[in-house]
C-alpha positions, 0 to 999 in steps of 0.5 A: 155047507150050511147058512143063514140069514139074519136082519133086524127089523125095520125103524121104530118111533124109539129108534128115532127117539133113541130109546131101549125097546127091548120087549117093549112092543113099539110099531114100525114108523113109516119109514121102517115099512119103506126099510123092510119093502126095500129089503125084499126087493133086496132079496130078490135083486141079490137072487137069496135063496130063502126056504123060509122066514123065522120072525120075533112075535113082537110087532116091529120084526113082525110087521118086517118079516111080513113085509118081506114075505109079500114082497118075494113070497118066501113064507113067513113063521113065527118063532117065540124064542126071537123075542127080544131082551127084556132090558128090565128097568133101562126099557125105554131109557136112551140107548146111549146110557152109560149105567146101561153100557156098563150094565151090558157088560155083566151078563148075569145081570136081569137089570131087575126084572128083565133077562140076563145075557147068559138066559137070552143066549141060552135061549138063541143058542138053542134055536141055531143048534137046530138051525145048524142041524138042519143044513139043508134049510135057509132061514132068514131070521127077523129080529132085534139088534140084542138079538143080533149079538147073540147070534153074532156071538155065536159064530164068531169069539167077540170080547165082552167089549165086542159084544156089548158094542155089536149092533146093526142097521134097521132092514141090514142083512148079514150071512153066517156060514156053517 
């Protein structure tokens, strides 16, 4: 049996702020630094066994993955399909929005020149195939929290409710079995 590992990058100035990044490329805060040092440690105290790192190219899971490699030494690669969502027109707008919680829900929807639900997943799904072919290698996959749903979704049969709704905590790791 196969499985991986998946956490979302460390805080950024939009996540105090409460606002959609999306593709936008947002740094991690200080505290996001602290988050993704004490994920390491994490790594190492819980005795992971991580053959490599597979991280988004956008700064905030970037600046996390690297942060997470110096500290246990597992290596670090960067993975372009990880980016996150492009939310279109709600980038940047509050997290909590209803038209966006609605917006979530419709999974063709590009939010006018963003991605859609169905292109993200057609994109992650593509890249755990190959994971799960591979189960002999354990990945830590560093990404965002839009991310996380597709990944999650993956494993588990989630309504669109579930879906839409499905987030994790900035530096949280979870472990999927295949």
């Amino acid at each position: 049996m196969g499985h991986l590992y998946f956490t979302r990058h460390g805080q950024t100035v939009w996540n105090v702020e409460n606002k959609i990044c999306g593709m936008t490329d947002i740094p991690l805060t200080e505290k996001g630094y602290a988050q993704a040092e004490e994920l390491g440690n994490k790594i190492l105290e819980d005795g992971l066994i991580i053959d490599e790192i597979r991280y988004s190219p956008l700064i905030r899971a970037k600046e996390t993955a690297l942060t997470v490699s110096k500290v246990t030494g597992i290596p670090a690669v960067e993975e372009p399909r990880l980016i996150e969502q492009c939310f279109g027109k709600y980038e940047g707008t509050p997290r909590d929005g209803k038209e966006f919680a609605k917006a979530k829900l419709n999974f063709i929807d590009s939010y006018q020149g963003g991605e859609s639900m169905l292109r993200l997943a057609h994109r992650i799904y593509g890249l755990l195939d190959e994971i799960v072919a591979q189960p002999d290698k354990t990945y830590l996959l560093a990404a965002h929290n839009g991310i996380s749903r597709v990944i999650h979704s993956y494993f588990y049969d989630m309504s669109n409710e579930e879906y839409g709704s499905f987030g994790m905590k900035n530096c949280a790791i979870l472990r999927y079995n295949f």
